[in-house]
N, CA, C and O atoms as a GROMACS GRO file, in nm:
protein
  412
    1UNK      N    1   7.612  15.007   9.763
    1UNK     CA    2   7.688  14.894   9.812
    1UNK      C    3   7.747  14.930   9.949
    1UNK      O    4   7.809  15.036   9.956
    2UNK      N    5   7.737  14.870  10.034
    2UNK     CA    6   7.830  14.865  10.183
    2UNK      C    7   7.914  14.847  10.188
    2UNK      O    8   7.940  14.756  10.109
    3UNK      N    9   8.018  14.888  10.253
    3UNK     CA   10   8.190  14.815  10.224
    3UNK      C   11   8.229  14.806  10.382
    3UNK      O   12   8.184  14.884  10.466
    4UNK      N   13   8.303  14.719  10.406
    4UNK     CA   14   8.350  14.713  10.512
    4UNK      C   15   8.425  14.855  10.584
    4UNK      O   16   8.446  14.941  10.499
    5UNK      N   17   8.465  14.890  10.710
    5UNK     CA   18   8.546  15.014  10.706
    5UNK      C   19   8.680  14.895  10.797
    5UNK      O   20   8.669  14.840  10.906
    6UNK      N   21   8.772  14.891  10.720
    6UNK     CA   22   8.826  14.800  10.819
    6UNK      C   23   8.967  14.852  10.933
    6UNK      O   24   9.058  14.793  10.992
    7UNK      N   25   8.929  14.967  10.922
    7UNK     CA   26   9.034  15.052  11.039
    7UNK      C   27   8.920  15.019  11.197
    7UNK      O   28   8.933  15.076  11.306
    8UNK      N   29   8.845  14.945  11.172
    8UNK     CA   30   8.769  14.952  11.288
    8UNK      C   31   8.801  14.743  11.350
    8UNK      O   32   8.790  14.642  11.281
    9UNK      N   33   8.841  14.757  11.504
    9UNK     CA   34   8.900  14.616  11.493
    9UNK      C   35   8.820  14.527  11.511
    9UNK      O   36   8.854  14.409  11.512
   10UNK      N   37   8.686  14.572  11.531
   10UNK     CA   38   8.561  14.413  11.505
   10UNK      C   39   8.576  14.359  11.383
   10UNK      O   40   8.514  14.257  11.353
   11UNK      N   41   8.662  14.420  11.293
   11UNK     CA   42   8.652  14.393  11.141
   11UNK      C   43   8.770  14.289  11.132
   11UNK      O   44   8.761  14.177  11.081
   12UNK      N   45   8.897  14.350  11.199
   12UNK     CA   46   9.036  14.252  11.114
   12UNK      C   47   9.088  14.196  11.207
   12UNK      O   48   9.183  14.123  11.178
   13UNK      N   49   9.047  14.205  11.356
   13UNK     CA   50   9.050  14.164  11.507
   13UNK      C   51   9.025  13.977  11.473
   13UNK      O   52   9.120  13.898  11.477
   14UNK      N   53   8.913  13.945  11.449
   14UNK     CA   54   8.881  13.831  11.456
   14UNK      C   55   8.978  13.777  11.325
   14UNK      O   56   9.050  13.679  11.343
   15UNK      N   57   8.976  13.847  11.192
   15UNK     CA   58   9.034  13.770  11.081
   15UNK      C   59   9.177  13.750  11.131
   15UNK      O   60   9.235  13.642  11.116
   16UNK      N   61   9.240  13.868  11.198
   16UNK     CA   62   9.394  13.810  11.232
   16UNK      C   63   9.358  13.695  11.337
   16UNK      O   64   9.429  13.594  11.336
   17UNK      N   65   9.292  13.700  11.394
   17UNK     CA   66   9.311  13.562  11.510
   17UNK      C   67   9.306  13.446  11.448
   17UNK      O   68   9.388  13.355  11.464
   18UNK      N   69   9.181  13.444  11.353
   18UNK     CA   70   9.184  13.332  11.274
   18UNK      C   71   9.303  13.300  11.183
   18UNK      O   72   9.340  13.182  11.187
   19UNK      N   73   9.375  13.391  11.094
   19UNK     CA   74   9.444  13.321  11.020
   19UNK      C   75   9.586  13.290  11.113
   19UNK      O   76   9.678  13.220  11.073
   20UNK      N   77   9.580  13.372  11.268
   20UNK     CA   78   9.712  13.324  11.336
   20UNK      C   79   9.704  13.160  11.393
   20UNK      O   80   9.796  13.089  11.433
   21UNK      N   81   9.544  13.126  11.378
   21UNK     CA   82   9.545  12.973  11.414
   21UNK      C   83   9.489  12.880  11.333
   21UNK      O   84   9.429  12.778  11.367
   22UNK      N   85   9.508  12.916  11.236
   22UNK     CA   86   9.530  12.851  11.123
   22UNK      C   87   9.678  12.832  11.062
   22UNK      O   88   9.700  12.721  11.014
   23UNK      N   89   9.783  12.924  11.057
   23UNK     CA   90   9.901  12.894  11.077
   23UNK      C   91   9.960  12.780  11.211
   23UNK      O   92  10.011  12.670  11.191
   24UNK      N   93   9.936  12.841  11.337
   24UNK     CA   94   9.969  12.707  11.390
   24UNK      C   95   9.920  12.596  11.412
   24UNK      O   96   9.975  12.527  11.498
   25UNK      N   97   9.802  12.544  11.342
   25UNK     CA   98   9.752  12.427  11.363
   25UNK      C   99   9.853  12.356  11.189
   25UNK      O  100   9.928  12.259  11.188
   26UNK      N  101   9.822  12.433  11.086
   26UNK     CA  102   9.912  12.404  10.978
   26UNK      C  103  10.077  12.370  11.050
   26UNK      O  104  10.132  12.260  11.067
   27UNK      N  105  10.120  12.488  11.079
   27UNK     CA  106  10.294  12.420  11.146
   27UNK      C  107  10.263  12.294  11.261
   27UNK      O  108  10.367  12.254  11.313
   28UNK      N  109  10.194  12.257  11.288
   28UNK     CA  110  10.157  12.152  11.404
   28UNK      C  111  10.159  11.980  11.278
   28UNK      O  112  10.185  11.860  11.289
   29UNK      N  113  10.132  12.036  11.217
   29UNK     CA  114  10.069  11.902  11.143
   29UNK      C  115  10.180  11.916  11.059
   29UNK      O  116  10.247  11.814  11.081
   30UNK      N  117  10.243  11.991  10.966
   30UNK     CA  118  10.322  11.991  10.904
   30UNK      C  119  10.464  11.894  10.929
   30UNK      O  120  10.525  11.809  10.866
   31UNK      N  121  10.482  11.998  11.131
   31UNK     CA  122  10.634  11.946  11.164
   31UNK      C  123  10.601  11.797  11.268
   31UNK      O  124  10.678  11.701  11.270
   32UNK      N  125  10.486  11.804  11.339
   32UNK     CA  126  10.403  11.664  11.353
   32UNK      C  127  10.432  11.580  11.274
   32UNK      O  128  10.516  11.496  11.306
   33UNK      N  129  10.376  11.578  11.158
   33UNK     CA  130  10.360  11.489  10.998
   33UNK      C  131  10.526  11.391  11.038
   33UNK      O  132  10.535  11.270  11.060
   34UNK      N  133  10.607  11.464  11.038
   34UNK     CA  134  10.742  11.411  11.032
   34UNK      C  135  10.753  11.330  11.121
   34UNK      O  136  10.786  11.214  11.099
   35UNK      N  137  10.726  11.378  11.245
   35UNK     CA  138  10.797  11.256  11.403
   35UNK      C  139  10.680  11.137  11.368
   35UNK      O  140  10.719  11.020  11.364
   36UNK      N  141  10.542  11.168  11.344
   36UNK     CA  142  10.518  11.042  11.286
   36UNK      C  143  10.493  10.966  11.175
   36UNK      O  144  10.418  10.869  11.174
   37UNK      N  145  10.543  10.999  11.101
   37UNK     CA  146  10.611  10.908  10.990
   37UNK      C  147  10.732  10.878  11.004
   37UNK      O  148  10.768  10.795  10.921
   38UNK      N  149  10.823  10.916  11.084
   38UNK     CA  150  10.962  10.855  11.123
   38UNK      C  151  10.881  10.716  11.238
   38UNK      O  152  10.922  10.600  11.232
   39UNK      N  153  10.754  10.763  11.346
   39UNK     CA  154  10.724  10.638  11.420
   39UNK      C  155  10.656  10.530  11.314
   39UNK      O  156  10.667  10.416  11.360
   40UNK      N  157  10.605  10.533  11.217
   40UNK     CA  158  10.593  10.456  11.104
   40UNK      C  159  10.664  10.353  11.067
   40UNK      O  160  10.645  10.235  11.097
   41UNK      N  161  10.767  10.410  10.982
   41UNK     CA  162  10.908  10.372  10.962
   41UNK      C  163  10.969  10.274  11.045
   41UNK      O  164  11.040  10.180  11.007
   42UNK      N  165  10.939  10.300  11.155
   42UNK     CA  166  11.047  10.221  11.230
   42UNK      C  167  11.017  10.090  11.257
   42UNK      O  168  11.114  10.021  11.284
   43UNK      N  169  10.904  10.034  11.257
   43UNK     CA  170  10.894   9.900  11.210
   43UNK      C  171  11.006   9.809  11.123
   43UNK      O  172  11.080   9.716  11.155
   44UNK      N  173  10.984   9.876  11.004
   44UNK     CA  174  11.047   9.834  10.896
   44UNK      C  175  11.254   9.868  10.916
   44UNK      O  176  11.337   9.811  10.845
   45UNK      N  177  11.285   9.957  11.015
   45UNK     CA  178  11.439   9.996  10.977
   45UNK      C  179  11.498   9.905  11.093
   45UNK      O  180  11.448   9.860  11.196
   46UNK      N  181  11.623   9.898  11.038
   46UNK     CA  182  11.742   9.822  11.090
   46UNK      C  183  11.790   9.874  11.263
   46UNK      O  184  11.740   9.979  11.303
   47UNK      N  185  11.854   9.822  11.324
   47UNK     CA  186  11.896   9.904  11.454
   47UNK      C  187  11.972  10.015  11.402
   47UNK      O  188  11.927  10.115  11.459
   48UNK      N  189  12.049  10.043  11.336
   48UNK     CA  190  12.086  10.133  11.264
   48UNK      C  191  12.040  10.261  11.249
   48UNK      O  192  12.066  10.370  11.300
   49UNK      N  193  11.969  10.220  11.168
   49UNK     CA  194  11.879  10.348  11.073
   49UNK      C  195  11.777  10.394  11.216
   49UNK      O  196  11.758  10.513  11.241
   50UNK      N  197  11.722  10.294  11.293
   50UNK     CA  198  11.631  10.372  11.397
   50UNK      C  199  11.696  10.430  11.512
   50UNK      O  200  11.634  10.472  11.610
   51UNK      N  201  11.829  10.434  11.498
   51UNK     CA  202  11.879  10.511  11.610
   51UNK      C  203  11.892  10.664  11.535
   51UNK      O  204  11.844  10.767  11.581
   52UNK      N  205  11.971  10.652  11.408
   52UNK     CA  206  11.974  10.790  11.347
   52UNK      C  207  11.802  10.810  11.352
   52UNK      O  208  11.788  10.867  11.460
   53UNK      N  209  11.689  10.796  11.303
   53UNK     CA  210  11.589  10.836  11.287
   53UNK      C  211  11.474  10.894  11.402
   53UNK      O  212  11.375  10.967  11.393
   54UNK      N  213  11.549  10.811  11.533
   54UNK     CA  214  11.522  10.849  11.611
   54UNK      C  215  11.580  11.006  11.680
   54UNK      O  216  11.511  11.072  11.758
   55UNK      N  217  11.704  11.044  11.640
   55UNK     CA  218  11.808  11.077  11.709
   55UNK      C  219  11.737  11.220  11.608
   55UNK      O  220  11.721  11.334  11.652
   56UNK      N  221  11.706  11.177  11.479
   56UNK     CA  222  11.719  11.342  11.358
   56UNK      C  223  11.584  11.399  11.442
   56UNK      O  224  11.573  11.522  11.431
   57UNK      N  225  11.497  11.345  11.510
   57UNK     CA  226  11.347  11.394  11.568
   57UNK      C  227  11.360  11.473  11.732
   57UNK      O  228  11.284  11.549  11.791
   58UNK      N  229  11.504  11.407  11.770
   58UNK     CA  230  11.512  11.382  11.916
   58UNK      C  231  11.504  11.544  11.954
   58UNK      O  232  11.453  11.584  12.059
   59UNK      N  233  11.543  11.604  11.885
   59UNK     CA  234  11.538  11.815  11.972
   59UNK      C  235  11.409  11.895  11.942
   59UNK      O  236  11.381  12.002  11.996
   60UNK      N  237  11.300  11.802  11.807
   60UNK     CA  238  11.216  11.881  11.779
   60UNK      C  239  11.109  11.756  11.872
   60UNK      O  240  11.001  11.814  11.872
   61UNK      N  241  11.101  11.700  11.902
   61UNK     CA  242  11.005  11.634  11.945
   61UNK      C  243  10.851  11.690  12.003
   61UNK      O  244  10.741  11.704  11.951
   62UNK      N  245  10.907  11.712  12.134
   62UNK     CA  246  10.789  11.787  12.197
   62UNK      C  247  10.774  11.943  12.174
   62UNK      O  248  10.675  12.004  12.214
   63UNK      N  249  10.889  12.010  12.103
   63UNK     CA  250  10.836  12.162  12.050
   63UNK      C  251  10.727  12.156  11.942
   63UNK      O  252  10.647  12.250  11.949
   64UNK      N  253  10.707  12.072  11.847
   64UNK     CA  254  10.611  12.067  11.762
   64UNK      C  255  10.515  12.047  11.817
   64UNK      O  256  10.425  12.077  11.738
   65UNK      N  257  10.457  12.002  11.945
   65UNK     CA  258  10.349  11.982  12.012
   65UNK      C  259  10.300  12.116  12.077
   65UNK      O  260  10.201  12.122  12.150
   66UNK      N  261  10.384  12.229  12.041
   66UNK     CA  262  10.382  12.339  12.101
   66UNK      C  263  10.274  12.433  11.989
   66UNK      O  264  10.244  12.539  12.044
   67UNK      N  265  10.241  12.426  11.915
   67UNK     CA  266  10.196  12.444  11.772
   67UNK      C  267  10.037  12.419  11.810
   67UNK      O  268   9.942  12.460  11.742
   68UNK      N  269  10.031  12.364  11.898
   68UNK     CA  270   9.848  12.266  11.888
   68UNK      C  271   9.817  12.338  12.021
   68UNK      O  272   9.696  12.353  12.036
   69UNK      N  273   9.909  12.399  12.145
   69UNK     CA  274   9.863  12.421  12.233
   69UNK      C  275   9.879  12.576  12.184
   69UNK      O  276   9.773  12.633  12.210
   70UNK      N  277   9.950  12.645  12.136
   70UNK     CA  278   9.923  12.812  12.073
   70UNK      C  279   9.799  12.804  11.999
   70UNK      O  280   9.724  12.899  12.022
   71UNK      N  281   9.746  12.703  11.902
   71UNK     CA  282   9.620  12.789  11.814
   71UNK      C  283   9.502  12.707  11.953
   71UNK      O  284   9.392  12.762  11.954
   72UNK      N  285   9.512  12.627  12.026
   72UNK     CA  286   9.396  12.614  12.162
   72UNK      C  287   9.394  12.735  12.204
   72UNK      O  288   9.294  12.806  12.201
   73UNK      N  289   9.521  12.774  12.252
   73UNK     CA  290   9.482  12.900  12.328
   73UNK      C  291   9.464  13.028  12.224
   73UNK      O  292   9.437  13.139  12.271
   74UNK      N  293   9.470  13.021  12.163
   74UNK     CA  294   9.437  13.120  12.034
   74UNK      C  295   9.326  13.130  12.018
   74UNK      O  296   9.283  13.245  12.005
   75UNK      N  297   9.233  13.021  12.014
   75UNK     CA  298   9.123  12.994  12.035
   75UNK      C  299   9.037  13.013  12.120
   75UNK      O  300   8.919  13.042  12.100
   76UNK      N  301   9.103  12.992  12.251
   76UNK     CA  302   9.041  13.073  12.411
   76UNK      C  303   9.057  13.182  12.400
   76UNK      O  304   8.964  13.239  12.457
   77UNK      N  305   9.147  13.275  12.344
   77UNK     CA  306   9.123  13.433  12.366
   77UNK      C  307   9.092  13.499  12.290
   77UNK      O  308   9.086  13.622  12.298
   78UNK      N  309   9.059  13.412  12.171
   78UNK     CA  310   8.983  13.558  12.083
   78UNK      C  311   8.873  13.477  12.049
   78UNK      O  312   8.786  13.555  12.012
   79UNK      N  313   8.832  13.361  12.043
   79UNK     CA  314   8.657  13.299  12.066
   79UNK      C  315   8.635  13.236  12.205
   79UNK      O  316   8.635  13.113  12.216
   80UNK      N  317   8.623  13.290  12.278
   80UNK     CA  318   8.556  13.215  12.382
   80UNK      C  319   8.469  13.118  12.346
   80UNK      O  320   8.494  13.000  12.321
   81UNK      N  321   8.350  13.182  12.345
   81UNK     CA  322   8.229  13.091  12.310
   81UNK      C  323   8.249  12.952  12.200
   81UNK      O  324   8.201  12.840  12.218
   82UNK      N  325   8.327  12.993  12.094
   82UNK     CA  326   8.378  12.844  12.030
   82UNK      C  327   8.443  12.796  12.092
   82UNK      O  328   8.439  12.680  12.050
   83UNK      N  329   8.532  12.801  12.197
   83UNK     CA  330   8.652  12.757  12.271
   83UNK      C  331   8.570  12.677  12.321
   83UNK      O  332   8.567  12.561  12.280
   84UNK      N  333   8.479  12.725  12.428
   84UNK     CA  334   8.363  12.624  12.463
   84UNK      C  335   8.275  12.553  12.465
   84UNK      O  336   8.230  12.505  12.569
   85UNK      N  337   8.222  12.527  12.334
   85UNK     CA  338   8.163  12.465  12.264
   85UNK      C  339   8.228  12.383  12.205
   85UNK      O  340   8.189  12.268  12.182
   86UNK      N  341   8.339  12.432  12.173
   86UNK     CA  342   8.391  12.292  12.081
   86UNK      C  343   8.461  12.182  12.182
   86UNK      O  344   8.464  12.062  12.157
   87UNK      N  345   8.521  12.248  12.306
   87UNK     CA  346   8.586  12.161  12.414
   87UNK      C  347   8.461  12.099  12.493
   87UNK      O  348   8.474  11.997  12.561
   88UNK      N  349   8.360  12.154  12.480
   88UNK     CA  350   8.256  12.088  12.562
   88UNK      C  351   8.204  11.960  12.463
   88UNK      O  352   8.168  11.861  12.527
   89UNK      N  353   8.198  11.950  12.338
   89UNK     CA  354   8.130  11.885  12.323
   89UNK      C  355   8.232  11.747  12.247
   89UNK      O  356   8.178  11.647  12.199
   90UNK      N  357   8.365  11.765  12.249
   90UNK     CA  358   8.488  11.702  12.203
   90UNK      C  359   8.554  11.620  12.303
   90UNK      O  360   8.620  11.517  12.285
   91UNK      N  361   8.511  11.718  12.473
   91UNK     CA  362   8.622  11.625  12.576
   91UNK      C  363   8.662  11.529  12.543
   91UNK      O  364   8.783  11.528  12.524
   92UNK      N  365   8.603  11.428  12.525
   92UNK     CA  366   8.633  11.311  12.540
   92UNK      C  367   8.753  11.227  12.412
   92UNK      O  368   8.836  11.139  12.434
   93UNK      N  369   8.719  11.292  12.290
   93UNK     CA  370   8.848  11.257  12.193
   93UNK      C  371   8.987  11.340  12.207
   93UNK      O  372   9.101  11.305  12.176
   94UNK      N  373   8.926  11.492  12.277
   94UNK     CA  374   9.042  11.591  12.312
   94UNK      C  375   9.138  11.524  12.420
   94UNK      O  376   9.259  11.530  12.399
   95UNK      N  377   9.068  11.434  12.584
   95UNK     CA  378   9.138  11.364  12.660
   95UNK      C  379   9.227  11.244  12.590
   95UNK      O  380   9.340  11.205  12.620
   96UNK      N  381   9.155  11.206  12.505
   96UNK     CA  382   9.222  11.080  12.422
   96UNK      C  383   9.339  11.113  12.362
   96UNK      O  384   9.449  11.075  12.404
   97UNK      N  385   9.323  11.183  12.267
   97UNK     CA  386   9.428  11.280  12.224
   97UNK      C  387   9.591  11.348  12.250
   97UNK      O  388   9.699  11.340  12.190
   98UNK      N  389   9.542  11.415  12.367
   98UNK     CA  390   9.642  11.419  12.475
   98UNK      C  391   9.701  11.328  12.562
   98UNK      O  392   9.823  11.316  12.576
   99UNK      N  393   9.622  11.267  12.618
   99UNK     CA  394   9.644  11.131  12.644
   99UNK      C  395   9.747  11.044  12.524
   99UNK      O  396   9.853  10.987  12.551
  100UNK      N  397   9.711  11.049  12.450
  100UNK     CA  398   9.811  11.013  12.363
  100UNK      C  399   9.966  11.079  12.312
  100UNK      O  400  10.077  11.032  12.284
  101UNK      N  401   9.910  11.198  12.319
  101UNK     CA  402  10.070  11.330  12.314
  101UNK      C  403  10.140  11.259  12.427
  101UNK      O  404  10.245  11.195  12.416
  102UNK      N  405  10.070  11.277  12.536
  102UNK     CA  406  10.173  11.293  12.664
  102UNK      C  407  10.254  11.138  12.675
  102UNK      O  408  10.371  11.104  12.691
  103UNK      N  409  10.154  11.081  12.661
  103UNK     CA  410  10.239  10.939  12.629
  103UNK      C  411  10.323  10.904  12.520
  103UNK      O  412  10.375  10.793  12.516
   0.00000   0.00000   0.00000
């Protein structure tokens, strides 16, 4: 049987990268999940309730967006070649996307 030797870092090099962007795409969506389902919500709430609901989101807002641009670049430095492949062949929902963050 073969066994891995994993003191060698072609071995646990790539697995830590991966599970470090897999954590922040998970905290992205997790603390994401919230600011929009509070923009959900607000249809339905009173002037009231959408000022507090607005107000409980108002300090985490754009740090949770910070979450999606760590596992991108997480992604650029320890896969290149997927980095580019997947941005090459995505532009166009990735511009949308952002396009949508920034707005």
């Amino acid at each position: 049987m073969n066994s891995m030797d994993l003191t060698q870092a072609s071995i646990w090099l790539p697995l830590f990268f991966f599970v470090a962007m897999g954590i922040a795409m998970l905290s992205y969506v997790v603390l994401d999940g919230y600011d929009l389902g509070i923009g959900m919500l607000l249809n339905r709430a009173s002037d009231q309730d959408k000022d507090m609901m607005i107000a409980s989101i108002g300090p985490f807002w754009d740090a949770n967006e910070t979450w999606i641009v760590l596992g991108v670049g997480l992604l650029l430095v320890a896969f290149p070649l997927a980095h580019g492949l997947i941005l090459t062949e995505l532009y166009l929902p990735v511009a949308v996307m952002l396009l949508g963050l920034i707005l």
